[in-house]
C-alpha positions in Angstrom: -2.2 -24.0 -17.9 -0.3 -22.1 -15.5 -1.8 -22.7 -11.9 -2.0 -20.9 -8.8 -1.5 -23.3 -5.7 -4.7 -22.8 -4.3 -8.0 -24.6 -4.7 -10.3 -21.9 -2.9 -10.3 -18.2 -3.9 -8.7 -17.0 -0.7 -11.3 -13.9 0.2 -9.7 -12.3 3.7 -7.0 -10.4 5.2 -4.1 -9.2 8.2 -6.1 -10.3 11.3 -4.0 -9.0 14.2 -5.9 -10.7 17.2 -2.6 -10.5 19.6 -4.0 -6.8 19.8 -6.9 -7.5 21.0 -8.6 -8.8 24.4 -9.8 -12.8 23.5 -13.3 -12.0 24.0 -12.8 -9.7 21.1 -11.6 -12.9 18.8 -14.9 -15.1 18.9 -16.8 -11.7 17.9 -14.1 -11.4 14.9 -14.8 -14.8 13.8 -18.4 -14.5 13.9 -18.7 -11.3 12.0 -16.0 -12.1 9.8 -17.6 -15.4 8.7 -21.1 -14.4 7.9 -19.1 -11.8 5.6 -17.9 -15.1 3.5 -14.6 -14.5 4.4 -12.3 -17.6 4.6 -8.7 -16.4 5.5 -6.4 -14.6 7.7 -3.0 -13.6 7.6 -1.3 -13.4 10.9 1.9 -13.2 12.9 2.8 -10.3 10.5 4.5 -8.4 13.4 4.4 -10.8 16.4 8.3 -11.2 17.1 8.6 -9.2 20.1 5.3 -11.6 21.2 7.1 -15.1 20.6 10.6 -14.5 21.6 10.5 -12.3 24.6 15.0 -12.5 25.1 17.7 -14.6 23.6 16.2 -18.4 24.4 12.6 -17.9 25.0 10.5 -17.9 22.7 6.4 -18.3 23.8 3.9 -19.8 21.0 1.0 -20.2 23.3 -1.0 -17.2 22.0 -0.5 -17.6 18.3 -1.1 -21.6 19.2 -4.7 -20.2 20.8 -5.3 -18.2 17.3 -4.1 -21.1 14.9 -7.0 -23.1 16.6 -9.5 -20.7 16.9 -9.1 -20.3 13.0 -9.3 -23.5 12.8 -12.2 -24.3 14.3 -13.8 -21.3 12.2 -12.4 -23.2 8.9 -10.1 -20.5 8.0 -7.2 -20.5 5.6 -4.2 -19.2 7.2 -1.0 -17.3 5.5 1.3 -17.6 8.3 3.8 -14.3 8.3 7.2 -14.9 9.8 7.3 -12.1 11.6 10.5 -10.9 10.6 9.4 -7.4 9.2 10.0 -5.8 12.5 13.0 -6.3 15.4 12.5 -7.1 18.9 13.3 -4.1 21.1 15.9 -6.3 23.6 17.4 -7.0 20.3 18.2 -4.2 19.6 19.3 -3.2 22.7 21.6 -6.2 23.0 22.9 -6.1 19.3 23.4 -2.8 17.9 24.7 -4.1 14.7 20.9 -5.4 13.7 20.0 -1.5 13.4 20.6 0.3 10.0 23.1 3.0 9.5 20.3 5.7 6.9 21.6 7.5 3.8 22.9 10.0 5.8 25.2 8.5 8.1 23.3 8.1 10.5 22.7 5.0 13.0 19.7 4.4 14.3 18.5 2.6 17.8 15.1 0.7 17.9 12.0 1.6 16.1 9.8 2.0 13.2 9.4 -1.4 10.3 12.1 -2.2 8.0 14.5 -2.0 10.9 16.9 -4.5 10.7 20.3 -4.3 8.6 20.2 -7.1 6.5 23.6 -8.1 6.8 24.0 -8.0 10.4 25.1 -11.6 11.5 22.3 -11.2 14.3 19.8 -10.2 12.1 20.4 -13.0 10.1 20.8 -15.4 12.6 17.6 -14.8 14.6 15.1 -14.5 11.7 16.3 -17.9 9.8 16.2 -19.3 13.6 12.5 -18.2 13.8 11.1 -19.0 10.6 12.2 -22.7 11.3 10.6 -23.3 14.6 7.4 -21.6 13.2 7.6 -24.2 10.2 8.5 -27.0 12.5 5.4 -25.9 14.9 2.7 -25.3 11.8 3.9 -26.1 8.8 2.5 -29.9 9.0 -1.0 -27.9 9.1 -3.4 -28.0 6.5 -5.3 -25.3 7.2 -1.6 -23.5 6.8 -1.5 -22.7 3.5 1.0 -20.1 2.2 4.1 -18.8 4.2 4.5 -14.9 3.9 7.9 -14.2 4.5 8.5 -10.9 6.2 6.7 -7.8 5.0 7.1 -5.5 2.5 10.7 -5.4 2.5 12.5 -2.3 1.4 15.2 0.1 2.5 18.5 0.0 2.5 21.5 0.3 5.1 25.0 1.8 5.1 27.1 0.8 8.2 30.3 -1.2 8.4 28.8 -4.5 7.8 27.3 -3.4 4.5 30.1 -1.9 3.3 32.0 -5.1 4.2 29.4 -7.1 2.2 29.6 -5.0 -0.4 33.0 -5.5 -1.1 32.7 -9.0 -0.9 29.7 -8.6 -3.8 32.1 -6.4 -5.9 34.9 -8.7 -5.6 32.8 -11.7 -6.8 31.4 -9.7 -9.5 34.6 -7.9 -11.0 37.4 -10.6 -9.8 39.9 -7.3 -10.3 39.9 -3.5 -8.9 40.7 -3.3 -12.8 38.2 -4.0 -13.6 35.8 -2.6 -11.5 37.2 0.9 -11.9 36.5 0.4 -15.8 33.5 -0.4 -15.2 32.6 2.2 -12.9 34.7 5.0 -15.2 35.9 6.2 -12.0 39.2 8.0 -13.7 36.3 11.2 -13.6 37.3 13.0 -10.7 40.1 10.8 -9.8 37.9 8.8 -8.2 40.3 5.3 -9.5 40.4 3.1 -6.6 44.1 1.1 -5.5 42.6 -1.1 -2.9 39.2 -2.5 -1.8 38.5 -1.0 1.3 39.0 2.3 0.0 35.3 2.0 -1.6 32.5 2.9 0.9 29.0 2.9 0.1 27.2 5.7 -1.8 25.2 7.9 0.7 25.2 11.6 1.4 29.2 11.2 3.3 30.1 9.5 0.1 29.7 9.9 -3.5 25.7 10.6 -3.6 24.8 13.7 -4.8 21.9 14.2 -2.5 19.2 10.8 -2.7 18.3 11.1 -6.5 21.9 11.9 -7.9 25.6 10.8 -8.2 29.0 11.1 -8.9 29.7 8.0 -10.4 26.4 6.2 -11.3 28.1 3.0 -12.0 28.7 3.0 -8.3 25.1 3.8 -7.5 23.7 1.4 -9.4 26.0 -1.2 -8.2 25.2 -0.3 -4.6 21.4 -0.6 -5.3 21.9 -3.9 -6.3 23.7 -5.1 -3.7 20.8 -3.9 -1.5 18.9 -5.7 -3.4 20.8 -8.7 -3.1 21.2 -8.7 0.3 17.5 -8.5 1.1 17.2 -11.2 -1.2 19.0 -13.1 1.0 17.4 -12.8 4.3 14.3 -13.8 2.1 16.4 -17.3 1.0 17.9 -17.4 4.3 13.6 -18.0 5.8 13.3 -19.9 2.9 15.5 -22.3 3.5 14.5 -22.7 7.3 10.9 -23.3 6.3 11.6 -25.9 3.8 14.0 -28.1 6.6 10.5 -28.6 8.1 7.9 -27.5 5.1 8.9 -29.0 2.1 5.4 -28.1 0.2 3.6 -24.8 1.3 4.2 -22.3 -0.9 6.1 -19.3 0.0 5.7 -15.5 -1.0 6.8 -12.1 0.7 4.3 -9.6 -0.5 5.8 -6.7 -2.8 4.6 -3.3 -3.7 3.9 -2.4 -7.4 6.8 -0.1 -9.3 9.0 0.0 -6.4 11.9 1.3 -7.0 13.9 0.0 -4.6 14.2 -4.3 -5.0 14.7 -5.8 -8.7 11.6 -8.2 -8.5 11.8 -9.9 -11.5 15.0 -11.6 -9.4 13.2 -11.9 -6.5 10.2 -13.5 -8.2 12.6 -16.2 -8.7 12.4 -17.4 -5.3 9.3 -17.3 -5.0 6.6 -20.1 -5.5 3.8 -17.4 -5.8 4.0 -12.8 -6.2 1.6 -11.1 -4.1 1.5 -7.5 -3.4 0.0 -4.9 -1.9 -2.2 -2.2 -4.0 -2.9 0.9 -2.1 -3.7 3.7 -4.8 -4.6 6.9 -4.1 -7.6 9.3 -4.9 -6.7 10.3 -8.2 -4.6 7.6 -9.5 -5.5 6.5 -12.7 -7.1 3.4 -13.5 -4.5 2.5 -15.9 -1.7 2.8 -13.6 -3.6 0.7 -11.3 -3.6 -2.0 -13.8 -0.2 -1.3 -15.0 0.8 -2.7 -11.6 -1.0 -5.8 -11.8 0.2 -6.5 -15.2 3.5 -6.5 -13.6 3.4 -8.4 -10.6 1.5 -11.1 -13.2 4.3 -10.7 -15.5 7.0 -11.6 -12.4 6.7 -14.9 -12.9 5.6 -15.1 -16.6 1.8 -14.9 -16.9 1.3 -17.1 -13.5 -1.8 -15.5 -11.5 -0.8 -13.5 -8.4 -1.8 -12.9 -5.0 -3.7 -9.5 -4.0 -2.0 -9.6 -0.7 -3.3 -6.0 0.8 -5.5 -3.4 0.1 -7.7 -1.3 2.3 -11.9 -1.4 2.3 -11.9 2.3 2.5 -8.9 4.3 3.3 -5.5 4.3 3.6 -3.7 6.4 6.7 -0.6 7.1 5.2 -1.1 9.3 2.0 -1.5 13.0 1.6 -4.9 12.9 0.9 -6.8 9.8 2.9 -9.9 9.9 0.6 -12.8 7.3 1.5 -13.6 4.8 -0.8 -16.9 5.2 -3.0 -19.5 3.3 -2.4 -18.7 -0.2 -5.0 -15.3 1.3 -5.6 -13.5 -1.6 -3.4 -15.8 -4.1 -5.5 -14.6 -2.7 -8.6 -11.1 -2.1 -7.3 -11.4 -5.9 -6.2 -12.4 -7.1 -9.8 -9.8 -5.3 -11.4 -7.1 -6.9 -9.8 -8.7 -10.2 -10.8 -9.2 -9.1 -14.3 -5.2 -8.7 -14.5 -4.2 -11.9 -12.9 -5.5 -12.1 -8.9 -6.3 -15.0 -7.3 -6.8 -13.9 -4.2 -8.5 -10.8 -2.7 -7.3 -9.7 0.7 -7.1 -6.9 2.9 -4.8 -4.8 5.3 -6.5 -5.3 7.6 -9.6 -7.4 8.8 -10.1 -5.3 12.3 -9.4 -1.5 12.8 -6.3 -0.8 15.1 -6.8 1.2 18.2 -3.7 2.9 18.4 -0.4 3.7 16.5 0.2 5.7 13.3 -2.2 2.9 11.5 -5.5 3.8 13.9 -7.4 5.5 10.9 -6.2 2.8 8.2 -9.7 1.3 7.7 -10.4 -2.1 8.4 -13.6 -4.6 7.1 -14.8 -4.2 11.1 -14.2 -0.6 11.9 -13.8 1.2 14.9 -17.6 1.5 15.1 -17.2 -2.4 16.1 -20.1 -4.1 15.0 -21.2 -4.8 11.2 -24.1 -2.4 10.9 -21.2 -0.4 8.3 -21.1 0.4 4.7 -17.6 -1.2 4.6 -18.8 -4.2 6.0 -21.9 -4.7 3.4 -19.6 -3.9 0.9 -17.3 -6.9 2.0 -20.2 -9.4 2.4 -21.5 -8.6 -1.1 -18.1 -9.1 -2.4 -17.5 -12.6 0.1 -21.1 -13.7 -1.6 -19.9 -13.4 -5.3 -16.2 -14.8 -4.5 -17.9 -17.7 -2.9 -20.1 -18.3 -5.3 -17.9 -17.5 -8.3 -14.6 -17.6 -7.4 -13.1 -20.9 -8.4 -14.3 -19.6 -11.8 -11.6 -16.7 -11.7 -8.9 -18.9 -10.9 -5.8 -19.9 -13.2 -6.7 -17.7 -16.4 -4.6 -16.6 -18.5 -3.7 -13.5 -20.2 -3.2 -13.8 -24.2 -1.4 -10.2 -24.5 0.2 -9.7 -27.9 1.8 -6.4 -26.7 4.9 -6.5 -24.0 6.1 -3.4 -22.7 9.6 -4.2 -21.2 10.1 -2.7 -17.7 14.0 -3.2 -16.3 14.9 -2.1 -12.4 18.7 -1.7 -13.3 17.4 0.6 -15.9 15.1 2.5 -13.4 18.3 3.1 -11.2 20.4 4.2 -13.7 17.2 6.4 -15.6 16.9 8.1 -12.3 20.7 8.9 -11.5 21.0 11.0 -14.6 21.8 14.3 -14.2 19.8 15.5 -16.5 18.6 16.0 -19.3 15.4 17.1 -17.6 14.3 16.3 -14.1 11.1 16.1 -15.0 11.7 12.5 -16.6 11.0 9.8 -14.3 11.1 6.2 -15.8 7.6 4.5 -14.3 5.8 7.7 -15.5 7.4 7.1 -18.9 6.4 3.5 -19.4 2.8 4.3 -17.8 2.4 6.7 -20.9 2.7 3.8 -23.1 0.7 1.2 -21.2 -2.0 4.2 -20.6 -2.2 4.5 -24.3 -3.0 1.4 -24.9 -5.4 0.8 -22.2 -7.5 3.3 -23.5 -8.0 0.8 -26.3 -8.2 -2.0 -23.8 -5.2 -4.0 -25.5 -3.8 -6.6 -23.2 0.0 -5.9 -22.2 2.4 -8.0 -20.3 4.9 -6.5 -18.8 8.3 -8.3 -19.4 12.2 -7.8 -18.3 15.2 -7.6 -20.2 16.7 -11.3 -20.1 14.0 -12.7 -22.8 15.1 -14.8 -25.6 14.0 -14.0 -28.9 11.5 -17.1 -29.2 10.0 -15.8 -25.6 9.5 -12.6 -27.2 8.1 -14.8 -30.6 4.6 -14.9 -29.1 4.0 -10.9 -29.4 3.2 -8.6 -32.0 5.2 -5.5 -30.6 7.7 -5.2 -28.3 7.8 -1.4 -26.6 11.4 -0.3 -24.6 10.5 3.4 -23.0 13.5 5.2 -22.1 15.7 1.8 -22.5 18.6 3.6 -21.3 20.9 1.0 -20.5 21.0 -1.8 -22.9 22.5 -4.8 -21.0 24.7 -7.7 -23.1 22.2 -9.7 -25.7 19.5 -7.3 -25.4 20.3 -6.0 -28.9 20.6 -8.9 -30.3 17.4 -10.2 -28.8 15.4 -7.1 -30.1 16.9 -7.0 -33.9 16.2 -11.4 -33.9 12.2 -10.3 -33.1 11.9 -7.6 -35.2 13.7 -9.4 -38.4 10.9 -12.4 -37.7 8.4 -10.0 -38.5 8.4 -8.3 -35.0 7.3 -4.4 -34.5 9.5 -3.0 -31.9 9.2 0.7 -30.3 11.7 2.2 -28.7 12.1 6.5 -27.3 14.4 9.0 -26.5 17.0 8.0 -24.1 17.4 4.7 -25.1 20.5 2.7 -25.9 22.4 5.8 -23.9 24.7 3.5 -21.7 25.9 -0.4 -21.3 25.1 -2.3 -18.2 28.0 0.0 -16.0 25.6 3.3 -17.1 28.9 4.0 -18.9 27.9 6.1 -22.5 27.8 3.3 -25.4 29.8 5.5 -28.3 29.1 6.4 -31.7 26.0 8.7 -31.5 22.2 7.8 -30.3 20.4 5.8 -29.9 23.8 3.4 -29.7 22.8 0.0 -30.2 19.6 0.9 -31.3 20.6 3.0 -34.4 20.9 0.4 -36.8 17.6 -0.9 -36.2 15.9 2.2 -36.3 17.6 4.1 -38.5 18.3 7.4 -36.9 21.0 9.3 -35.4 20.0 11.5 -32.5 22.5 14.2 -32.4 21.2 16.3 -29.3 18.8 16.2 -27.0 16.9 19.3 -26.1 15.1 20.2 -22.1 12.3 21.3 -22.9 11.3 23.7 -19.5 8.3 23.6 -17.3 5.0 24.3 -19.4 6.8 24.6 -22.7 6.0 22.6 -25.6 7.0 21.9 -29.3 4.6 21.4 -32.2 4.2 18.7 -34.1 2.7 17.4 -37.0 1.9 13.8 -37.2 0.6 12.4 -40.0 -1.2 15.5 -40.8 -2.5 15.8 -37.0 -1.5 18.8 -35.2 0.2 17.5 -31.5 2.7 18.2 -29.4 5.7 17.1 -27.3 7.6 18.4 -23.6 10.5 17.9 -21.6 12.9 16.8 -24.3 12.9 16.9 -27.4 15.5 14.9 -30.0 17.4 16.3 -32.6 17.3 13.5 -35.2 18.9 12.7 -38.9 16.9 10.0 -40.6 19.7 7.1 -41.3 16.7 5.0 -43.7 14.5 5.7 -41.4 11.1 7.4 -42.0 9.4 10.4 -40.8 5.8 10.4 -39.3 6.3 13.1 -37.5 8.6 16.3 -37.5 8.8 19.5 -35.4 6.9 22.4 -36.7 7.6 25.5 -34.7 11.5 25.8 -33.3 13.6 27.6 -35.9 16.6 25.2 -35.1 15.1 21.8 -35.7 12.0 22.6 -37.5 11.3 19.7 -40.0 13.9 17.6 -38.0 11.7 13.9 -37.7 10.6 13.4 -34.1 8.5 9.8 -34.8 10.0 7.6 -37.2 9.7 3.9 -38.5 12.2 1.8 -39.9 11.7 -1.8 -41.6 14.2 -4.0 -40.7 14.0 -7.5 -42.0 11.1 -8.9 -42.1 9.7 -6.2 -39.4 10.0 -2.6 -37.7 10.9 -0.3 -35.5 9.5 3.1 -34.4 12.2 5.6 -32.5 9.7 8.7 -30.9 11.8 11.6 -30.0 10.0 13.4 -27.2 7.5 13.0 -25.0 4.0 12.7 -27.1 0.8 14.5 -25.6 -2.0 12.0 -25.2 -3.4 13.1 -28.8 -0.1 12.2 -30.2 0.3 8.5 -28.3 -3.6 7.9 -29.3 -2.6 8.5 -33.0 0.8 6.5 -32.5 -1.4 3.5 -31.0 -4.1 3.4 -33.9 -1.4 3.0 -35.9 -0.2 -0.2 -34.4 -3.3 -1.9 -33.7 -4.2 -0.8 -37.2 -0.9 -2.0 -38.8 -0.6 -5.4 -36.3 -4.1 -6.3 -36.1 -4.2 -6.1 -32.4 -6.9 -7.4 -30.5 -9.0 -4.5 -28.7 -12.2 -3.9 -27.4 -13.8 -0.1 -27.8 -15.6 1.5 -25.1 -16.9 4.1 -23.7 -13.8 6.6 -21.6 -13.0 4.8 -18.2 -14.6 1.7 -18.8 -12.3 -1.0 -19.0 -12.4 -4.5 -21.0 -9.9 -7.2 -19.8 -10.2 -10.8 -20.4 -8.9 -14.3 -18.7 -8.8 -17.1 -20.8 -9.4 -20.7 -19.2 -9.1 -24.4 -21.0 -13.0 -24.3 -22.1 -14.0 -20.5 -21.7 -13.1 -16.7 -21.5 -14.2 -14.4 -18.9 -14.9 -10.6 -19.9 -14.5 -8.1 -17.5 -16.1 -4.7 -18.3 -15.7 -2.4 -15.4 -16.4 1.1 -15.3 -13.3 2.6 -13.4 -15.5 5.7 -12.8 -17.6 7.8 -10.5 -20.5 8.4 -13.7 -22.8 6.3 -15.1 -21.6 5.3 -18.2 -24.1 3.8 -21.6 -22.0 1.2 -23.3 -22.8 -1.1 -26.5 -23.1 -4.1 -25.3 -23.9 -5.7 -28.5 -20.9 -8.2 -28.9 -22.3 -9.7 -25.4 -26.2 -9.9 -26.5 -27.9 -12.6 -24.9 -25.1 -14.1 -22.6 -25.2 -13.7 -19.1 -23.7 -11.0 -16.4 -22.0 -14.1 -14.2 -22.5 -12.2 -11.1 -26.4 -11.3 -11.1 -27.6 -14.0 -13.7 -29.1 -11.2 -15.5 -29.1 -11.3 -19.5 -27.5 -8.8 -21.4 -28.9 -6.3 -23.9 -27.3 -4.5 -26.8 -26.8 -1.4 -24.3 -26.1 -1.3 -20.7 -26.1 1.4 -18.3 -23.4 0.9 -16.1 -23.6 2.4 -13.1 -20.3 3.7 -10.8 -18.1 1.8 -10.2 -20.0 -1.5 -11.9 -19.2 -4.9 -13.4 -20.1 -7.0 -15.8 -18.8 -10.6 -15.7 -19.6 -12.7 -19.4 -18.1 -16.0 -20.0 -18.1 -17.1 -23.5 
């Protein structure tokens, strides 16, 4: 069993008491506790507090708040405070502020400030990760180190381009190589020395943010930044573990972003967390997309909910308020994908700056006469009562999904076919497809081995543009065992350098799926093609392929364009002992509900049928399962409840019947 390194289910939050007047701190405690919440996260963005110039640093106030946690018996995840520069520092160093995309460099302000390859940058925030360790990392009640927070961004001065060289260098050895790889005889764009190659913003070879001239360049550059962040990450690492061999260390991480390849960083990392902040109309699915992934960072090990708001969130469009149970069913669903903790930004309501209406557990009303806070306390009451039950489960998925940052760079640097294809939206389909059967998914990367991918049924690559070395190989291994693999439009395009892989689509894929996809149609805004599938009228948008079955066959085929009417658009191709399904355009909902019958139909793939919105995910543990049934809705909802006759709803103690009215936003618990 794969354990999280807790032994209590951490139920608690950012507590930013340095804001406050102490007399407010012994009323935070107090109201806090009898909420049954037993952790804080502090000294998120205390920097400027502890180290006031060059040599001085000052402990005493986050000394006073270590205690007064302590006394109150409070877990603490100590932040580094790294996530935000000094202002003298800036002032003193200008080479710790970040040059933008645009060329421009900027003086102090703002989070996610510092370049992270200025030398004193680097310098500074390994120097104060080890005096924090050395002061409090001997401390029990210390019991994860958050490094940073939320890194993200990316710089382009001097310094980074420096460094970036030096990365190239050490990956391509020769400019020979490197201008293969990068294709860069388009546009003449071939490259005799290395410090004739800057970084790609809007003064260099970008094509505005989303676009590029050479996309092997791009990509590169992205990770590089990557990288580079990584390192400031080691860099902390590193200092805490001179003094802190043990405590496990994290940096909390935000979903699908795009920016920072996670399934590297996860490496580093002793435990993912993240922070979940959807908004008012994202979909339940894509919720739990999210968590799948983070889970699937480090392989199926549980992960930490690091943030999420009680009510609402400041920073969106559209700040919508929480429904009433919607945290508590927000809060079970990340545990039903993998959570082991439940924590909140933040514990107390700021009074000022561009955060002041992000909602807190004690709101600005200041006292705990609140919805929010009732809410919390209801939640504290079943985590403490409960919550050592959630811990370390497993998820037994026999579907992956395989999602690939260097592929999301590349997916997203195309110019064209259509720019309505964005790559999280295009795995999401799939996921969301089979979460409206409630299969379990894990969500994988690219590097697997072919006996890691051995323990699932079907393997599905969306828009698995660029195939990286071995990934073929992998893939036609599984699917000759006896493995189902799925694979779209847009896939097996380009190698690792987003360089086109010759010899027609989908490249590498072709074999395996036997079909050629000559052309790829852009479909425009609101237009659509017909489809039959499997005598089912659907249809497709945005693209649509223009396929010749190579022993491949045809499930589906266009019905309505006069060119490529009849042409196959969903295929399936047995290959060994298995097969493999090539879909040529972007399936309505219809159209994925039929394709995903078929394989649970055809694979025997564990579901669970409900009513719409109401999900069923379950957690295995050495002796039991957990069920979660939670209705991800704002209606009641009447579900058959037959399969769980007689057992109990872990969270009341209440039997359940053959039918169940689930109210908004409710749970059921049921260990079997």
């Amino acid at each position: 069993m794969k354990q999280t390194p807790f032994t209590t289910f951490l139920f608690g939050g950012d507590w930013n008491p340095e804001q406050w007047p102490k007399e407010i701190w012994l009323k935070d405690m107090q109201i806090l506790s009898n909420a049954q919440i037993n952790e804080a996260t502090i000294n998120v963005f205390s920097w400027a507090q502890l180290q006031s110039s060059e040599d001085d640093y000052d402990f005493s106030t986050l000394d006073e708040i270590v205690r007064l946690l302590t006394q109150y018996n409070f877990h603490i995840v100590l932040a580094t405070s790294t996530g935000a520069l000094p202002a003298w520092m800036a002032k003193k160093y200008s080479d710790v502020a970040r040059t933008d995309f645009y060329g421009r460099h900027h003086r102090y302000g703002e989070r996610h400030n510092a370049c992270p390859n200025s030398p004193t940058f680097q310098k500074y925030s390994a120097r104060l990760a080890g005096k924090l360790a050395e002061r409090y990392g001997y401390l029990e009640c210390v019991v994860c180190w958050h490094i940073s927070n939320e890194y993200g961004g990316a710089c382009y001065c001097e310094h980074c381009a420096k460094a970036f060289r030096v990365w190239l260098k050490n990956k391509y050895r020769t400019l020979d190589a490197l201008n293969e790889a990068w294709y860069t005889h388009f546009w003449g764009h071939t490259f005799y020395d290395w410090d004739e190659i800057v970084p790609p913003n809007d003064l260099g070879d970008a094509i505005g943010e989303d676009h590029t001239t050479l996309s092997g360049l791009s990509v590169d550059y992205r990770r590089f930044s990557s990288d580079s962040l990584l390192n400031n990450l080691i860099s902390e690492k590193e200092a805490i573990r001179r003094f802190d061999p043990v405590t496990p260390i994290t940096t909390n991480m935000m979903g699908t972003y795009k920016g920072l390849d996670y399934f590297k960083w996860a490496k580093e990392l002793d435990i993912v967390s993240w922070d979940s902040y959807p908004a008012y109309d994202t979909p339940a699915s894509l919720i739990a997309m999210k968590h799948d992934l983070m889970r699937g960072l480090k392989n199926g090990r549980p992960f930490m909910l690091m943030e999420q708001t009680p009510s609402q969130q400041n920073w969106q469009p559209y700040n919508a308020v929480k429904q009433p149970g919607q945290m508590r069913e927000l809060s079970y669903q990340a545990i039903a994908h993998g959570a082991d903790t439940i924590q909140y930004f933040q514990l107390r309501q700021s009074r000022g700056g561009t955060e002041k209406f992000h909602s807190a557990v004690i709101s600005h009303a200041d006292h705990d006469a609140t919805r929010i806070l009732r809410e919390t306390a209801q939640l504290g009451q079943e985590l403490a009562a409960y919550g050592t039950q959630f811990m370390n489960g497993q998820t037994k998925a026999k579907v992956a999904i395989i999602f690939d940052w260097d592929n999301y760079w590349a997916f997203e640097y195309s110019s064209g076919p259509n720019v309505e294809l964005k790559y999280v939206d295009q795995v999401h389909r799939y996921y969301a497809a089979l979460y409206r059967e409630n299969v379990a998914v894990d969500m994988i990367p690219t590097d697997l081995t072919a006996d890691d991918l051995g323990k699932y049924d079907l393997v599905i690559a969306p828009v698995l543009m660029m195939v990286k070395p071995g990934v073929t190989d992998t893939i036609e291994k599984f699917v000759t065992g006896g493995g189902t693999f799925v694979t779209t439009f847009l896939s097996g395009i380009s190698d690792e350098h987003d360089n086109v892989i010759m010899g027609g689509y989908p490249g590498p894929f072709r074999k395996l799926c036997g079909i050629w996809a000559e052309e790829i149609d852009a479909l425009p805004p609101k237009e659509n093609v017909n489809l039959l599938f499997s005598d089912h009228a659907v249809s497709g948008s945005i693209v649509a392929n223009i396929s010749h079955l190579e022993g491949a066959q045809a499930l589906a085929v266009y019905e309505d364009n006069v060119f490529y009417k009849g042409a196959p658009v969903v295929s399936v191709n047995s290959f060994g002992q298995g097969k493999a399904y090539y879909i040529g355009t972007v399936l309505d909902e219809k159209g994925m509900d039929l394709f995903v019958d078929r394989l649970i139909e055809e694979r025997h793939l564990p579901h669970y049928p409900a009513p719409k919105g109401v999900e069923i995910t379950v957690r295995s543990y050495d002796d039991y399962q957990l069920y979660f049934v939670i209705n991800n809705t704002k209606e009641m909802r009447n579900m058959d409840t037959s399969r769980f006759e007689g057992k109990i709803n872990l969270l009341n103690g209440a039997p359940i019947s053959s039918q169940t009215i689930l109210r908004p936003y409710d749970v059921l618990i049921v260990r079997d």
